[in-house]
MARROKOL-509863 format. One record per residue (C-alpha): residue number from 1; x, y, z. Coordinates in Angstrom, 3 decimals. Example, Ala and Ser with C-alpha at 12.3 -4.5 7.8 and 13.67 -1.06 7.14 Angstrom:
2
> 1  12.300  -4.500  7.800
> 2  13.670  -1.060  7.140
END
This chain:
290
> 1  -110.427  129.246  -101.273
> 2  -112.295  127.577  -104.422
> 3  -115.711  129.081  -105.019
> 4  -118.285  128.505  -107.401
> 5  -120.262  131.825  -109.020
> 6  -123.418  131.881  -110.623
> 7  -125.044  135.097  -111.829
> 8  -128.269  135.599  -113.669
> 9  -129.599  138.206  -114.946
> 10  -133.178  138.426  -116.576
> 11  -134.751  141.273  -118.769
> 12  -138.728  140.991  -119.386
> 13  -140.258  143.907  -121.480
> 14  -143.516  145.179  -121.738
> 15  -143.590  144.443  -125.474
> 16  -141.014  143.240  -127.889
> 17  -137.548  145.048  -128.405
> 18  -135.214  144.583  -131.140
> 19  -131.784  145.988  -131.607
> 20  -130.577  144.945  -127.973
> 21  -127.010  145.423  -127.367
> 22  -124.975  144.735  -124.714
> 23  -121.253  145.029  -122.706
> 24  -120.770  142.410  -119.859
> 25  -118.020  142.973  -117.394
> 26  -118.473  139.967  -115.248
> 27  -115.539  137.088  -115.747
> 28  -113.420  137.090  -112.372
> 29  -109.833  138.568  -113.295
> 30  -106.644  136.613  -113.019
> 31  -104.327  138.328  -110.583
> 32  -101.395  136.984  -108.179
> 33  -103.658  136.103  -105.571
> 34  -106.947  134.859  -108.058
> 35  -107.522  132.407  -110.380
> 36  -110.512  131.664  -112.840
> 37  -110.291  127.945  -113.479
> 38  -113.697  127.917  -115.863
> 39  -116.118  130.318  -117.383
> 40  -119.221  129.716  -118.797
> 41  -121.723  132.729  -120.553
> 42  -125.269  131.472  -122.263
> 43  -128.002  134.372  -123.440
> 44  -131.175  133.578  -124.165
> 45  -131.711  134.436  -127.024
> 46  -128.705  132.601  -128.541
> 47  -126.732  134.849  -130.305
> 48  -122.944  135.408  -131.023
> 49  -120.681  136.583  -128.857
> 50  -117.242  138.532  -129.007
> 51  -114.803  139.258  -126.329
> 52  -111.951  142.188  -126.239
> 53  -109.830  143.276  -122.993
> 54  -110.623  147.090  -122.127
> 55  -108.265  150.092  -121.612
> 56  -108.384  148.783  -117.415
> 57  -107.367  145.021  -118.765
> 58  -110.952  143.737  -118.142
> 59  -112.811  141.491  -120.279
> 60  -115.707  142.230  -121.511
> 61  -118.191  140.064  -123.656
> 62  -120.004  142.062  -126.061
> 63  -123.573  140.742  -128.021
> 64  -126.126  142.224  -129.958
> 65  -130.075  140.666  -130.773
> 66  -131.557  142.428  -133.655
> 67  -134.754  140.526  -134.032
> 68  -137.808  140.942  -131.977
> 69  -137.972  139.736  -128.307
> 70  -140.130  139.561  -125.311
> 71  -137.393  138.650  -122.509
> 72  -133.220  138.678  -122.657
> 73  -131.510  136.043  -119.772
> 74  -127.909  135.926  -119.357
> 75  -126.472  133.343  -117.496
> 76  -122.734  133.238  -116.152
> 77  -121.498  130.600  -114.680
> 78  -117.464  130.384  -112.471
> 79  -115.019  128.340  -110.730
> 80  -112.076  130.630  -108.994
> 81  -109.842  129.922  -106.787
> 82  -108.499  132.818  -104.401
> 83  -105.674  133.350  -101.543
> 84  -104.988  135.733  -98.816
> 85  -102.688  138.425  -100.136
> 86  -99.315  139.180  -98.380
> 87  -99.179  141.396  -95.454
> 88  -99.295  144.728  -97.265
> 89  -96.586  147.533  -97.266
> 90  -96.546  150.420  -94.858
> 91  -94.640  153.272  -96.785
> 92  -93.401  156.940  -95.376
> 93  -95.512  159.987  -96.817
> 94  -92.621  161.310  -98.686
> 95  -92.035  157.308  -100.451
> 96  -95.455  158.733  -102.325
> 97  -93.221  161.582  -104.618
> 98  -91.255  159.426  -106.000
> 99  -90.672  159.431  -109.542
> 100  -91.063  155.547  -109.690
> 101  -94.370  155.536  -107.373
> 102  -96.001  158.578  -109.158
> 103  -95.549  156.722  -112.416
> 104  -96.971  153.840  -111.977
> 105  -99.728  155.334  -110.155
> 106  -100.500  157.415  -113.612
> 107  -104.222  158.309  -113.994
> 108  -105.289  156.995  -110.433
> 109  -103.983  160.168  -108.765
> 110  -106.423  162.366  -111.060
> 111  -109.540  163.705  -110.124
> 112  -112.648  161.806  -111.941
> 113  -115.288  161.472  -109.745
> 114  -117.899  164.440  -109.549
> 115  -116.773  166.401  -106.496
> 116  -119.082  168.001  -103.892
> 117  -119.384  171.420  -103.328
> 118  -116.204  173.345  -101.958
> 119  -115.601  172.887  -98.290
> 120  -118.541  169.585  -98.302
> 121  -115.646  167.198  -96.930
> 122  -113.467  169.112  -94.786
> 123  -114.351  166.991  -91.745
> 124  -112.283  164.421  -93.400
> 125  -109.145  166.835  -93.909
> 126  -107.442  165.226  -91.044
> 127  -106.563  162.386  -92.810
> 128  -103.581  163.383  -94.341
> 129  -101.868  164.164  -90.870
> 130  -102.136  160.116  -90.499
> 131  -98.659  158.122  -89.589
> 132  -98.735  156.982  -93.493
> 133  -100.540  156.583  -96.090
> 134  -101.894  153.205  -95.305
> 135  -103.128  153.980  -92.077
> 136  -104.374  156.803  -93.012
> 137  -106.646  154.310  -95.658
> 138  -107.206  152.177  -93.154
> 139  -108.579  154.895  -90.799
> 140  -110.476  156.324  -93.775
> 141  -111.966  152.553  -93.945
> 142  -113.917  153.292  -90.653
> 143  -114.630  156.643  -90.874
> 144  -116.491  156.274  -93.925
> 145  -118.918  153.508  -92.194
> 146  -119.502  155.398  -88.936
> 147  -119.946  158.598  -90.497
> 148  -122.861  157.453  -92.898
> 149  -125.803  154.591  -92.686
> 150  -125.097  151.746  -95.553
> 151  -128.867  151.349  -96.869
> 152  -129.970  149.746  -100.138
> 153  -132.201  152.390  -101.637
> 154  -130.914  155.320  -100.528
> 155  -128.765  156.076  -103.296
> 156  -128.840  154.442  -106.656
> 157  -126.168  153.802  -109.770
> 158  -126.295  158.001  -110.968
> 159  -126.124  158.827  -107.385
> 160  -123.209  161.275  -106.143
> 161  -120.234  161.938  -104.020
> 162  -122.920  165.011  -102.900
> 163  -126.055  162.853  -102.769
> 164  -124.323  160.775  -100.150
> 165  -123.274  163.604  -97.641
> 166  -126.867  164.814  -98.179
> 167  -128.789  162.027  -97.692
> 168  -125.915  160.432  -95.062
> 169  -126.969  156.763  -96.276
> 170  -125.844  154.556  -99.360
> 171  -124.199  151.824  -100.493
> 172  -120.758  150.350  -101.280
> 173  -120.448  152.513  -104.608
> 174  -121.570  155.679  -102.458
> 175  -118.469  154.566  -99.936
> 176  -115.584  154.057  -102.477
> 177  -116.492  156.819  -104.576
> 178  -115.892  159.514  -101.620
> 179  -113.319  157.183  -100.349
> 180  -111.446  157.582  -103.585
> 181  -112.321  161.265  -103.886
> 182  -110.132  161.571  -100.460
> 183  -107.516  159.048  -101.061
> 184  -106.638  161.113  -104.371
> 185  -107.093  164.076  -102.793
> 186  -103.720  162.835  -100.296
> 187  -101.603  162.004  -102.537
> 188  -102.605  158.101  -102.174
> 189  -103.453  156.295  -106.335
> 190  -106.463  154.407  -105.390
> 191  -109.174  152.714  -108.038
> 192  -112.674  151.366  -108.024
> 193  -113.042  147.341  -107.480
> 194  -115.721  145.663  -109.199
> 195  -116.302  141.537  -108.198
> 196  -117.753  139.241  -105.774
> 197  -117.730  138.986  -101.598
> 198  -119.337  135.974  -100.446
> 199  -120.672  136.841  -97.332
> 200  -122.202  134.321  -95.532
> 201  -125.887  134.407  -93.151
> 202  -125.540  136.065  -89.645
> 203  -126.837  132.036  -88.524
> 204  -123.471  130.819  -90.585
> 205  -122.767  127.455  -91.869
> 206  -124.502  127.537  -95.689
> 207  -122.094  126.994  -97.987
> 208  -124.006  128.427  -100.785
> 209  -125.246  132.279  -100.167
> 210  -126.830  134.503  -102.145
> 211  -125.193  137.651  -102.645
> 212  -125.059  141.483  -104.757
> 213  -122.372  142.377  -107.081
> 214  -119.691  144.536  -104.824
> 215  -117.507  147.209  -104.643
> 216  -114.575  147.986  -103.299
> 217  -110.902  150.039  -103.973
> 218  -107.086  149.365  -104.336
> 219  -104.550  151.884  -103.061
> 220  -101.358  151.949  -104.957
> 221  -98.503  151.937  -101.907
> 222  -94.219  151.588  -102.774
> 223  -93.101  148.295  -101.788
> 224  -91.168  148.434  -98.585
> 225  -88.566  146.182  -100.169
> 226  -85.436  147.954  -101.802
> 227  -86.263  148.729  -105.462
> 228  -89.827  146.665  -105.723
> 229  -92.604  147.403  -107.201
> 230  -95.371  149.290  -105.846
> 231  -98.517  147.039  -104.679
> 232  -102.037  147.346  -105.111
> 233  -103.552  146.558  -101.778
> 234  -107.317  146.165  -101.704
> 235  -109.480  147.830  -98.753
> 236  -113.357  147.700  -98.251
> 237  -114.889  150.834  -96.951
> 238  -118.287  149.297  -96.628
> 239  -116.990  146.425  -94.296
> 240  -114.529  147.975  -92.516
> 241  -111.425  145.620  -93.979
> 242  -108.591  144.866  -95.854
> 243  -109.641  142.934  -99.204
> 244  -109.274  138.885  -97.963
> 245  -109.556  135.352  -100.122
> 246  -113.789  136.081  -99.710
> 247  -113.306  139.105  -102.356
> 248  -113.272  137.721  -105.924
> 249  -112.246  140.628  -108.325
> 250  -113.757  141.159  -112.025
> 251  -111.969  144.305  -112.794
> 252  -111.081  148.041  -112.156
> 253  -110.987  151.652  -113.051
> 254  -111.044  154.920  -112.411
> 255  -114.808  154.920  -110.587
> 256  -118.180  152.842  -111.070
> 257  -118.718  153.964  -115.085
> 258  -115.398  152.436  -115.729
> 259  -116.415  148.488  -114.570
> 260  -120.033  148.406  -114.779
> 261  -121.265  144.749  -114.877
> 262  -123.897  144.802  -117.627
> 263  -124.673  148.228  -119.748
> 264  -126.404  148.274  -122.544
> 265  -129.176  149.938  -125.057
> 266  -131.992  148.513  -126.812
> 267  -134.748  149.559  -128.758
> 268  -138.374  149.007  -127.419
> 269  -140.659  149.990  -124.375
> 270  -139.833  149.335  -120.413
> 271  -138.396  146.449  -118.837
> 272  -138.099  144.552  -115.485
> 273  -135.061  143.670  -114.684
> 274  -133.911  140.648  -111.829
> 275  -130.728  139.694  -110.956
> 276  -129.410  137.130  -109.040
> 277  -125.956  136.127  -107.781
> 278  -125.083  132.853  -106.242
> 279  -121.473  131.966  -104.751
> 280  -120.902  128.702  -103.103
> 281  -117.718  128.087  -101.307
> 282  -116.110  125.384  -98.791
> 283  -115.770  126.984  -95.256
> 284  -117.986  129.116  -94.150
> 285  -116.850  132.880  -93.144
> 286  -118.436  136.401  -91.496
> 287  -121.233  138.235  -91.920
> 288  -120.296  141.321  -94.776
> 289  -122.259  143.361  -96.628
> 290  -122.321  143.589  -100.156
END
């Protein structure tokens, strides 16, 4: 599917700042089943810009203002092009010791999300008595959903893994952080997805739709071809399904701190931020949340 992105962002402060630096995380990756045929960044103020890959392999654009302003804009433009990815692998339990599978799933097996207390998520514990491990993320993939509300407001970008069972609302950063908490917990490598899910009206049929950033997670399964390499499969807790061509990926890591879209630090008084994502595509698809 070829889709068009266009994100704004817009900073207006109560007086002027100076000394406004910034990391964006926001060019759609290349991967097997993604490609970014153009990508465009203007800020507003005009000022240079430099670009590195990060630890996770994600790019990240990287500017600084030092003179006095009133108002920041940054404005990213896309063209990507995505397919469906291959029916994905359905491993044995003990395929997950390995030596090959438990290397390349490295740091994604680790703990590094702010737990809840002891004993918070032992409803979940009967997860791990799942066929295999992908069912067992697939189950996990409605559980999550039924178990708590999705509401925007409920939680916000500090929010915990503990903040969700209390409140028992949030949003897709709530639901693949205690998702990946559990996943890790079985045995199963999993990582935080930042991107894009074009998710079109409940009345269908607009081809452009206005959407949020999203979140979603990978779990790291051993190919069920002889000697192949293990596969990242993408699953969305929040919408109850496997990752499709309507999921355009930016990057990954360990949990939301590691992928953050914009993050920065200025010098200067409040601001007001607005953001505004717009994806445009050719057929139209589902309602999803994002």
């Amino acid at each position: 599917m070829h889709f068009s992105i266009h994100y704004t962002t817009e900073y207006h402060y109560t007086s002027p700042v100076s000394d406004n630096l910034n990391a964006l995380r926001v060019r759609p990756a290349t991967t097997a089943h993604q490609r970014c045929d153009e990508f465009h960044v203007r800020i507003d103020p005009e000022t240079r810009l430099g670009r590195h890959a990060d630890y996770f392999g994600t790019e990240v654009i990287e500017f600084g203002i030092s003179k006095p302003h009133d108002a920041l804009t940054i404005d990213v433009r896309a063209r990507v092009v995505t397919s469906d990815p291959a029916h994905p692998p359905d491993p044995a339990w003990e395929d997950l010791r390995s030596p090959a599978y438990l290397e390349a799933a490295g740091e994604y097996l680790l703990a590094s999300i702010a737990e809840p207390p002891a004993r918070a998520l032992d409803e979940f514990n009967h997860l791990a008595v799942e066929p295999s491990p992908l069912r067992s993320a697939l189950h996990l993939c409605e559980l999550i959903p039924e178990r708590f509300a999705y509401r925007r407001g409920a939680t916000y970008v500090g929010s915990t893994v503990a903040d969700l069972l209390d409140i028992g609302a949030g949003v897709c950063q709530d639901f693949v952080h205690l998702a990946l908490i559990l996943l890790r917990r079985a045995g199963i490598a999993a990582r935080y997805v930042s991107g894009y899910l074009f998710a079109s009206p409940s009345d269908g049929g607009d081809d452009s739709v206005e959407v949020d950033t999203h979140a979603w997670l990978e779990i790291l399964l051993p190919s069920s071809a002889a000697r192949g390499e293990p596969a990242w499969i993408g699953l969305d807790p929040t919408n109850r399904v496997a990752a499709s061509e309507r999921y355009v990926k930016i990057g990954h890591g360990r949990h939301y701190d590691d992928v953050p879209p914009i993050k920065g630090v200025y010098r200067g008084g409040p601001s007001q931020l607005n953001a505004r994502v717009v994806m445009t595509r050719l057929d139209p698809t589902t309602t999803a949340r994002a």
